[in-house]
C-alpha positions as CSV (number, residue, x, y, z in Angstrom):
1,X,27.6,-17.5,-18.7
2,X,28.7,-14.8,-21.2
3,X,24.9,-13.8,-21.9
4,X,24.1,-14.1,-18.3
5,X,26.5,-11.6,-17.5
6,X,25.6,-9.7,-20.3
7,X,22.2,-9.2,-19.6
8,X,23.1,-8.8,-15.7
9,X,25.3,-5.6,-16.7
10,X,22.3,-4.5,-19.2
11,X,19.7,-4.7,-16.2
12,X,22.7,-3.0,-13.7
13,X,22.3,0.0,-16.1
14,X,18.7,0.3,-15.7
15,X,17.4,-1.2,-19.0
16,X,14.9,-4.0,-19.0
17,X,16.1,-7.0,-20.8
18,X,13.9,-9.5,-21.6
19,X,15.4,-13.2,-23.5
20,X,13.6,-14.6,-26.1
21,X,13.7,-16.8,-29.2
22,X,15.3,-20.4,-29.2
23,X,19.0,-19.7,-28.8
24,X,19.5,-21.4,-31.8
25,X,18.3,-24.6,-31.2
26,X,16.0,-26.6,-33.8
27,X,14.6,-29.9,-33.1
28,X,12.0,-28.9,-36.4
29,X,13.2,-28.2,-39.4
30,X,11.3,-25.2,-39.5
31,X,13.1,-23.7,-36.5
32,X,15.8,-24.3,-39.2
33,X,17.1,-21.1,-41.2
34,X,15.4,-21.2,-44.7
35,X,18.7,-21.6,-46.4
36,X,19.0,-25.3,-44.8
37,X,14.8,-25.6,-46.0
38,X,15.0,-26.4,-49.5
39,X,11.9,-26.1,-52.0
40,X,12.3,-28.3,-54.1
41,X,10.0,-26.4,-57.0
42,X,9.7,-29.9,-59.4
43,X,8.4,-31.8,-56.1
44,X,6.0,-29.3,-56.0
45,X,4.9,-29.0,-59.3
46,X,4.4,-33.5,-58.8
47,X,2.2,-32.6,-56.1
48,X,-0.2,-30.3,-58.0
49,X,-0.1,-32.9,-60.7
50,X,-1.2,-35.6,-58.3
51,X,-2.8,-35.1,-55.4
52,X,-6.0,-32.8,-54.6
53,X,-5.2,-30.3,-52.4
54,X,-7.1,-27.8,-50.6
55,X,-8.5,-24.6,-52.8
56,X,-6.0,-21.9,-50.6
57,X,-3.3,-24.7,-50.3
58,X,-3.5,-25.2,-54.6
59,X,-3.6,-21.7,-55.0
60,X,-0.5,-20.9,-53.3
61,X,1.8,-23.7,-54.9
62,X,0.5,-22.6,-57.8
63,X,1.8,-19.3,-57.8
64,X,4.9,-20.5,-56.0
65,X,5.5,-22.4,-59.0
66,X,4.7,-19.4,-61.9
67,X,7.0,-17.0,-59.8
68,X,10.1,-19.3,-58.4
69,X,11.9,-18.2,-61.6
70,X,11.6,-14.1,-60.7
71,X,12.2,-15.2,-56.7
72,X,15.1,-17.7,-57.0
73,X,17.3,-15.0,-59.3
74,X,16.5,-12.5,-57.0
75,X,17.6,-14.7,-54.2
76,X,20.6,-15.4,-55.9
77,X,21.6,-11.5,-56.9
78,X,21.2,-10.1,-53.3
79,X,23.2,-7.9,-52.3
80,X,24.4,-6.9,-48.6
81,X,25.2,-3.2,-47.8
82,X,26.1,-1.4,-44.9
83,X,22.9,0.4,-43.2
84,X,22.6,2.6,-40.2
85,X,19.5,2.8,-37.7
86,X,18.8,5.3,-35.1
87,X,17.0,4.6,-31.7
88,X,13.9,6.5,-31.4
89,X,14.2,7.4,-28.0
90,X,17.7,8.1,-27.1
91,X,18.7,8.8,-30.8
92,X,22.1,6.5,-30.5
93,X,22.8,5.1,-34.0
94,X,23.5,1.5,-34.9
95,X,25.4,0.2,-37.5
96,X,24.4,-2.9,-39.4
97,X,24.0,-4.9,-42.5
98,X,21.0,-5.5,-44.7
99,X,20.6,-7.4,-47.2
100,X,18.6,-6.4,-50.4
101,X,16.7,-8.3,-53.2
């Protein structure tokens, strides 16, 4: 009800408001956020070893496997900071976070 209303008070003030994405819900793991998706880089590495795959599909585990070192270290050293974005048309500025690697 609280986002009904929300949106209700939005579209009271003139503003077009539009819902989308899944509210959260995941019935996939995909729809999942990647930190519950593991990659499990040795399963990988198995699969290359034993399975033909196809030539765009090899390729891409391939590097997956040469850079996970790089990728998982900068995964592990992010770091959020404080970042402020303006709206182009009315100029109001937001503030938010954002997270670097």
């Amino acid at each position: 009800q609280a986002l009904r209303a929300a949106m209700s008070r939005e579209r009271g003030r003139g503003k077009a408001v539009i819902l989308a994405g899944d509210l959260n819900m995941k019935s996939r793991p995909r729809d999942s956020h990647w930190s519950f998706r593991t990659l499990e880089v040795p399963r990988l590495e198995e699969v290359l070893r034993g399975q033909e795959l196809a030539p765009g599909l090899y390729e891409a585990a391939v590097r997956i496997c040469r850079e996970w070192p790089l990728l998982s270290t900068a995964l592990r050293e992010k770091e959020s900071r404080p970042i402020e974005t303006r709206n182009s048309k009315n100029g109001q500025t937001f503030k938010r976070w954002g997270i670097f690697a």
